[in-house]
C-alpha positions as CSV (number, residue, x, y, z in Angstrom):
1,X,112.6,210.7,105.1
2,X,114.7,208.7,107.3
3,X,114.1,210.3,111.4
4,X,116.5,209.8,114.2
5,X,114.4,206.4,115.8
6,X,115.1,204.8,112.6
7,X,118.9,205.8,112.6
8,X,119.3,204.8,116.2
9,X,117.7,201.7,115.5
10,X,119.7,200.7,112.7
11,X,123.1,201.3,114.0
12,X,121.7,199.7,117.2
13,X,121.9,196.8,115.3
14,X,125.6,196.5,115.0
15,X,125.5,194.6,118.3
16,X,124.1,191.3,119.2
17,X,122.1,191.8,121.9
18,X,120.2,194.5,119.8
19,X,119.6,192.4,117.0
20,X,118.3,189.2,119.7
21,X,116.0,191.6,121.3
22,X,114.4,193.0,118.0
23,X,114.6,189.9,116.1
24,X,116.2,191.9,112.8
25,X,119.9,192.3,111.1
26,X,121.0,195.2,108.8
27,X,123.1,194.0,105.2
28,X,125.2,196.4,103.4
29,X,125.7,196.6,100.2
30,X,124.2,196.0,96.2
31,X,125.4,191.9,96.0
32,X,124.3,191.3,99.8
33,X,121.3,192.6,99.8
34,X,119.7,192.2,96.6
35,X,120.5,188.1,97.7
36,X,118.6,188.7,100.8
37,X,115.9,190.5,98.9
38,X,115.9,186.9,96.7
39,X,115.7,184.4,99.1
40,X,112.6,183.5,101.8
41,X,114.3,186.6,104.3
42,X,111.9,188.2,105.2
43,X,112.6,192.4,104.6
44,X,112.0,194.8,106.4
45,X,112.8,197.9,105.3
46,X,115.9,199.1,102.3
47,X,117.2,202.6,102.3
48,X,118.9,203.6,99.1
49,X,120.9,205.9,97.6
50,X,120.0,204.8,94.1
51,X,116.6,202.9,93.2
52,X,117.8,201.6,89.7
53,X,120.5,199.9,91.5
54,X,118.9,196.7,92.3
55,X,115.1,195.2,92.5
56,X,112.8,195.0,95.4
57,X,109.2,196.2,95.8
58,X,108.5,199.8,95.8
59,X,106.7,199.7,99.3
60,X,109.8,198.4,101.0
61,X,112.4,201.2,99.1
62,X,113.0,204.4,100.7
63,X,115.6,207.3,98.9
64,X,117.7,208.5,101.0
65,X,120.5,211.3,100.7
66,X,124.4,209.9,101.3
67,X,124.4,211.9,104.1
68,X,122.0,209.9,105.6
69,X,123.5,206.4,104.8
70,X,126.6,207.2,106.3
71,X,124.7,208.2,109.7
72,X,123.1,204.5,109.6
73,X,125.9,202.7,107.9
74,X,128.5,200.6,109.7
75,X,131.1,201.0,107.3
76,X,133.8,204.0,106.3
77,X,132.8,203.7,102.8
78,X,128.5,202.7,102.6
79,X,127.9,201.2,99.4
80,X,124.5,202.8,97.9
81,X,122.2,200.2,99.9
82,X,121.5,199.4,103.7
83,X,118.5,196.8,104.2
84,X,117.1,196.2,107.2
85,X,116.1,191.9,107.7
86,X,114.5,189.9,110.0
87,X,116.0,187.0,111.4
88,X,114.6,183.8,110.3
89,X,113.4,181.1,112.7
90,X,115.0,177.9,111.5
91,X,114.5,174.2,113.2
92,X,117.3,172.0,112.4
93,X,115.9,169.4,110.0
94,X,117.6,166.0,109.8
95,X,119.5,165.8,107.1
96,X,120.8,163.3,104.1
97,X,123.2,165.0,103.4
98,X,126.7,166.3,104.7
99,X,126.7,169.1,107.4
100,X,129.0,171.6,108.8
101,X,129.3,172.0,112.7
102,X,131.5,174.6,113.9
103,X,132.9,174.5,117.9
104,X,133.6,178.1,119.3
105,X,134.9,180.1,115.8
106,X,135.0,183.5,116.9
107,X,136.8,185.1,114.0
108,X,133.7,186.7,111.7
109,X,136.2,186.2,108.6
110,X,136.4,182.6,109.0
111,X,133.0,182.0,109.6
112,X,131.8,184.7,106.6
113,X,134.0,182.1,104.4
114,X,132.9,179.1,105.7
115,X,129.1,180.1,104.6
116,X,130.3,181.1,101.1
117,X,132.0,177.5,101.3
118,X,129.1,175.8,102.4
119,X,126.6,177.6,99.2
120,X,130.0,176.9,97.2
121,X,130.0,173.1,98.1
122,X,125.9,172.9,98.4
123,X,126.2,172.2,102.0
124,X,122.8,173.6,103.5
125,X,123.0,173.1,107.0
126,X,125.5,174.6,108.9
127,X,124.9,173.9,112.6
128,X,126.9,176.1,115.1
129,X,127.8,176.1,118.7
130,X,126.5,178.5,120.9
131,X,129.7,180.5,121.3
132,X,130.5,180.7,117.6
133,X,130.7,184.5,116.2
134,X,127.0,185.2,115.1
135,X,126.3,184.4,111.4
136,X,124.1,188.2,111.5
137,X,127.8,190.3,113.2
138,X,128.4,193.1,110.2
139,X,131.8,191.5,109.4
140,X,130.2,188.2,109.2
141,X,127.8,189.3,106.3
142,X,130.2,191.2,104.0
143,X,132.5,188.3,104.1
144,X,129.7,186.0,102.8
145,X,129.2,187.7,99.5
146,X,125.6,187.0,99.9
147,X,125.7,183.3,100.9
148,X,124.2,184.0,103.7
149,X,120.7,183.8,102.4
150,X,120.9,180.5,100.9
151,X,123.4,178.6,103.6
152,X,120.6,177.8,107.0
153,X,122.8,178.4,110.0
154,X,121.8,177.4,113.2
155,X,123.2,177.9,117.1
156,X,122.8,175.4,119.4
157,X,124.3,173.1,122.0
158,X,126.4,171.5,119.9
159,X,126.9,168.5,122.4
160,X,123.3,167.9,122.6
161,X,123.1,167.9,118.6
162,X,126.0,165.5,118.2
163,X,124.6,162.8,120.7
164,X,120.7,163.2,119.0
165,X,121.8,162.3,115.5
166,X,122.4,159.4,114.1
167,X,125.0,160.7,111.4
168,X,128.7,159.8,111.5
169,X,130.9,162.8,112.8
170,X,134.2,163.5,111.8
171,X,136.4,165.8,113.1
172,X,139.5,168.0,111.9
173,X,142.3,166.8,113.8
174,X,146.1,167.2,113.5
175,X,146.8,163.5,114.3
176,X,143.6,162.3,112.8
177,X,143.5,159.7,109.8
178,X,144.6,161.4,106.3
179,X,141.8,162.6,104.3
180,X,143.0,161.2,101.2
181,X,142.7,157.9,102.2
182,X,139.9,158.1,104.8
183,X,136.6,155.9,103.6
184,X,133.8,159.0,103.4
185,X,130.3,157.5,103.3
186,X,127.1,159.4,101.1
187,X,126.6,162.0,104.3
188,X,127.7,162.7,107.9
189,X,128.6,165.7,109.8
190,X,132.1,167.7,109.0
191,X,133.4,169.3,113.0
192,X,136.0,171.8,112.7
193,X,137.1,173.6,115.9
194,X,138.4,176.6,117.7
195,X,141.2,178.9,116.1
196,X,142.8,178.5,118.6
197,X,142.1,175.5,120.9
198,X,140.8,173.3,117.7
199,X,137.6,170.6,118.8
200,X,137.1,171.3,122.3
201,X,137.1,168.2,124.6
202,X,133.5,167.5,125.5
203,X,132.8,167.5,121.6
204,X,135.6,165.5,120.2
205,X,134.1,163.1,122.8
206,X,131.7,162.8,120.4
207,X,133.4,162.4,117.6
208,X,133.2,159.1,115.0
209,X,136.2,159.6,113.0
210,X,139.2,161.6,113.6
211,X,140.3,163.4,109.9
212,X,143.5,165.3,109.4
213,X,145.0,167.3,106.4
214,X,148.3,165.5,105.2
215,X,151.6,167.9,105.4
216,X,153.8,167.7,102.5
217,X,156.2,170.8,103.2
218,X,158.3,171.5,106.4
219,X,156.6,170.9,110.0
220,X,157.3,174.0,111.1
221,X,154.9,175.5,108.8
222,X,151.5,176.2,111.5
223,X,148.6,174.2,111.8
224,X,145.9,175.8,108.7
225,X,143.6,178.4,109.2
226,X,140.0,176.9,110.1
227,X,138.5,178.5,106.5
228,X,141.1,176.7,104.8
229,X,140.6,173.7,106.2
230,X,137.3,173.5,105.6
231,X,137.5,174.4,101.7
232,X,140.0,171.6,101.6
233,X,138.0,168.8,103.2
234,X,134.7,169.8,101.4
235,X,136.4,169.5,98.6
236,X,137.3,165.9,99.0
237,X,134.8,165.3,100.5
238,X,132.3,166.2,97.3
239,X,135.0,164.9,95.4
240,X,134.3,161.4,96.1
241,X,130.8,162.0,94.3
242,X,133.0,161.4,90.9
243,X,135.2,158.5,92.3
């Protein structure tokens, strides 16, 4: 039986500086959570509606009624599962490969979609400054279909990550070099900025390359959104694998 310290705790959850001091996240959702449930995550606890809906071990289920859901659920419309996570203490490694680094996104949609990019293009490592939206926000999770629990993200000063490693950076620019014809080596580190303000100025300081997105229609069509960007350049940027 779910009791009201649980319930408080659980919606408590639904802001950041509840889920920093605790240490723990809450997923929503069959797809989401049975991914968390299947990856290193450590769980918690997962209240349920329905036990034959996905598979975890008994000792860490709990039937609940609807009624009860909705009380600890975040959404208008709970879908049959709520599980409660802990957040995983990750080191960034040094990588051979090619990394993600985000400057200041803020919108959870964009950065929800740039994790499912990041599993979709087998990036692992997505580093992110420290005033990026948080990877655990509610709107952040259901927008990563469950890519959250194989994409690492990290927080840190993105600065201070840029000047310690020894990978070339390139940046999303609007008058940067065109991606088509830009030389992309084996790995590196992908920067995209703001929404708004793009690559801030103290990191495209730090920037190796300047990369844009070639315009083929009219100018006055606006600059693309951040997500978009980033599907786009991943995708030339594995493309060259097969070159």
């Amino acid at each position: 039986m779910v009791v009201k310290n649980q319930i408080k705790l659980i919606k408590s959850l639904q802001q950041k500086k509840y889920r920093i001091q605790h240490g723990m996240f809450v997923a929503e959702g069959i797809k989401t959570v049975q991914e968390l449930l299947d990856s290193s995550i450590k769980t918690e606890r997962i209240f349920t509606t329905d036990l034959s809906a996905f598979t975890a071990k008994k000792d860490l289920i709990e039937q609940i009624s609807e009624s009860a859901l909705k009380q600890m659920s975040g959404l208008k419309n709970p879908n049959t599962v709520l599980g409660l996570f802990h957040i995983p203490k990750r080191e960034i490694p040094k990588s051979t490969d090619w990394v993600v680094a985000l400057d200041d996104v803020r919108d959870p949609g964009n950065l929800g979609t740039i994790i499912r990019l990041c599993d979709w293009y087998g990036i692992k490592h997505l580093v992110c400054s420290e005033n990026t939206v948080d990877c655990y926000n509610p709107k952040v999770l259901q927008a990563t279909m469950g890519s959250i629990a194989r994409v690492n993200v990290h927080y840190t000063n993105l600065k201070d990550y840029l000047e310690a490693t020894d990978l070339p950076k390139f940046g999303a620019f609007m008058d940067g070099m065109s991606v088509l014809t830009e030389k992309l080596p084996e790995s590196g580190i992908l920067v995209m900025g703001n929404e708004a303000n793009g690559i801030s100025k103290k990191i495209e300081d730090k920037i190796s390359s300047k990369i844009t997105i070639p315009q083929f229609g009219k100018k006055t069509a606006e600059s693309l959104n951040v997500a978009t960007a980033t599907a786009i350049l991943l995708n030339e940027i594995r493309r060259r694998k097969f070159d």
